[in-house]
N, C-alpha and C positions, 0 to 999 in steps of 0.2 A: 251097434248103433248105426243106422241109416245113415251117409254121406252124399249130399245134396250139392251140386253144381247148377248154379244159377249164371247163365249167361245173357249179356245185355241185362244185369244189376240195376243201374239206374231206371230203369222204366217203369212207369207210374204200377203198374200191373206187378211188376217184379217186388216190388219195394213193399207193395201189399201184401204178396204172398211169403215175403222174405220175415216180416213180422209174424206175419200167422205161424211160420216154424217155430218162431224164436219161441212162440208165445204159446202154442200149443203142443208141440210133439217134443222130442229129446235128439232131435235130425241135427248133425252140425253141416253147416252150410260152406261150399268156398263160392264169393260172389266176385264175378269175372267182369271188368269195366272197363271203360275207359277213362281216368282219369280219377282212378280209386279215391283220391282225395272225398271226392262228393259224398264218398258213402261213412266219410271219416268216424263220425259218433258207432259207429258198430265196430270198430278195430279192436277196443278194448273188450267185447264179449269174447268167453272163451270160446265161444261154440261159432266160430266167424273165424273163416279168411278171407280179408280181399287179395282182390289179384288186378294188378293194373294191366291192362294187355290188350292189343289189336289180335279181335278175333281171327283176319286174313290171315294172320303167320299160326299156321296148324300146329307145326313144333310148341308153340308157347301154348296155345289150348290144352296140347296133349298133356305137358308136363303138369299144369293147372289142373286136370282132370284126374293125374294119375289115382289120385284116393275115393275119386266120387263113383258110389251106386246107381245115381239118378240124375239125370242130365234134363234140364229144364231152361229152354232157349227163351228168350224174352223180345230176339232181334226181328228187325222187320224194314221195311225202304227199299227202292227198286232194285237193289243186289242181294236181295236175300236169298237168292239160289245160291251166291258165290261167297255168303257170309255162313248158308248153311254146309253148305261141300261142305269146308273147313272144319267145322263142327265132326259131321260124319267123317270125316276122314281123321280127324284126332281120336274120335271111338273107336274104329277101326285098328287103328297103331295102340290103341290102349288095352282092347281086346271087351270096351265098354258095352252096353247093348241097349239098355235104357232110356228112350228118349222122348220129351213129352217138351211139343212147340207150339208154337202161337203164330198162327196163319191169317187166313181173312174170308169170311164168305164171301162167296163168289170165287173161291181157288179151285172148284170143280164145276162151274156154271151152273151151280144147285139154286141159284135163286130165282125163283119163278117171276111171272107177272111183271108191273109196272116198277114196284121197289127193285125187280133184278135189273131194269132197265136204267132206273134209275142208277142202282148202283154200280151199275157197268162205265157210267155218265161221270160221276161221281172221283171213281177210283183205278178206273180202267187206265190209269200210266201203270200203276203199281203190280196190277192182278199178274201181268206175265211174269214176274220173278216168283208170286208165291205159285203160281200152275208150275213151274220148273219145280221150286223146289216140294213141293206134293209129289210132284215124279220123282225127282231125285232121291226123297227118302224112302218111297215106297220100293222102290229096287236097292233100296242100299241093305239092306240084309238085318238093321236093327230092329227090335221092336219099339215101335211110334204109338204114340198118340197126337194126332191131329187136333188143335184144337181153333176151330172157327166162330171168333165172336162177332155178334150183329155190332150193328155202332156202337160204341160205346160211350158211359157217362160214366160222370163221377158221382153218381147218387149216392147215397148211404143206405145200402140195401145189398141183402142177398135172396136176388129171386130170379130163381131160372129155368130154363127145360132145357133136355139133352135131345138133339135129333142125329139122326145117321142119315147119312148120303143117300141112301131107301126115301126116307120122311123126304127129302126135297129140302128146302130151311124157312122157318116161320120167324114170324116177330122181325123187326127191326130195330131192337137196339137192348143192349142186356151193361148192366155193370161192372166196372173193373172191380168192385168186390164179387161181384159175381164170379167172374172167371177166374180171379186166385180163390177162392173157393173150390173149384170144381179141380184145380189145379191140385191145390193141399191134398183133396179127397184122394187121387189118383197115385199123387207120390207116395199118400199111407198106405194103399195098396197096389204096388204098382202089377197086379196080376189083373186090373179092369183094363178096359178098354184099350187093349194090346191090337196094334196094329189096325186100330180102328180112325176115323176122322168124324171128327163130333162136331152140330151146330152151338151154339148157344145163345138162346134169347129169353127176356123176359117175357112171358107169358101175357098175353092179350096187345102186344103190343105191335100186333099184326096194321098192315099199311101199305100206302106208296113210299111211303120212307119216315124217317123217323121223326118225332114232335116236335120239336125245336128246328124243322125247317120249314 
């Protein structure tokens, strides 16, 4: 049986994909938080641990970690090079290798045109921690999956496309059920998109930026 670590638990995106286990596969999950309480109604599934803990102290990651196959990072904000180290560095001392994170377009300057401009406008405090840590995991010796979602919504929909850093990145804005989606796919097979960095967007939703601006 697959064992699933879910880091940064709380996160709208997390909590989606955290159900889709529950609900679809036979994966038991340990969900790493802060402030476990929040996640309290899942304590009592069997197939659930939480774990209350500051991702910064690696030691407590690692030990959190020791059981998990598949490491699925949820974190994100201007230290996420130094919330991801942590991460890779408790794989490392775990001897883990698995790891599938959630970045932001615009972490390799892949967005073209006016919407890149825009989005550089936008989010450009944030971009330099996810460009570090894009660098930092791709020298760290695990295999990654990259995963760059357009803005995101809370629609009720899964509808997406997969681009590679080749493609450039289209569309501006895709679903958080989108992305735990594409997420679920990846951890049932984690032999896809190995060491690869993926876009994702809704389809036709190409722009200056996204519809609700």
């Amino acid at each position: 049986m697959t064992k699933v670590m879910i880091i940064g638990a709380h996160g709208a995106m997390a909590q989606l994909l955290t159900q889709r286990l529950l609900d679809e596969t036979d994966v038991t999950l340990t969900l790493f938080l802060r402030n476990a309480s929040r996640l309290l109604p899942l304590a009592a599934n069997p197939r659930v641990t939480l774990i209350d803990g500051d991702v910064n102290v690696t030691e407590v990651v690692a030990h959190a970690m020791a059981d998990a196959d598949i490491i699925y990072s949820n974190l994100g904000g201007a230290d996420l090079d130094v919330q991801t180290q942590s991460v890779v560095d408790a794989m490392k001392a775990t001897g883990k290798q698995r790891l599938i994170y959630i970045s932001s377009l615009g972490a390799h300057r892949e967005v073209p045109g006016k919407f890149g401009e825009w989005n550089e406008q936008m989010i450009g405090a944030y971009l330099p921690a996810f460009r570090r840590t894009s660098d930092l995991v791709e020298k760290s010796g695990v295999t990654y999956t990259e995963i760059r979602p357009a803005w995101l919504t809370d629609n009720d929909e899964v509808a997406y496309e997969v681009t590679t850093l080749a493609d450039g990145f289209k569309g501006t804005e895709v679903s958080r059920q989108s992305v735990a989606d594409f997420a679920l796919k990846v951890i049932a097979d984690p032999s896809t998109y190995q060491n690869a960095s993926v876009g994702l967007d809704k389809p036709g939703t190409d722009g200056d930026k996204p519809s609700w601006y």
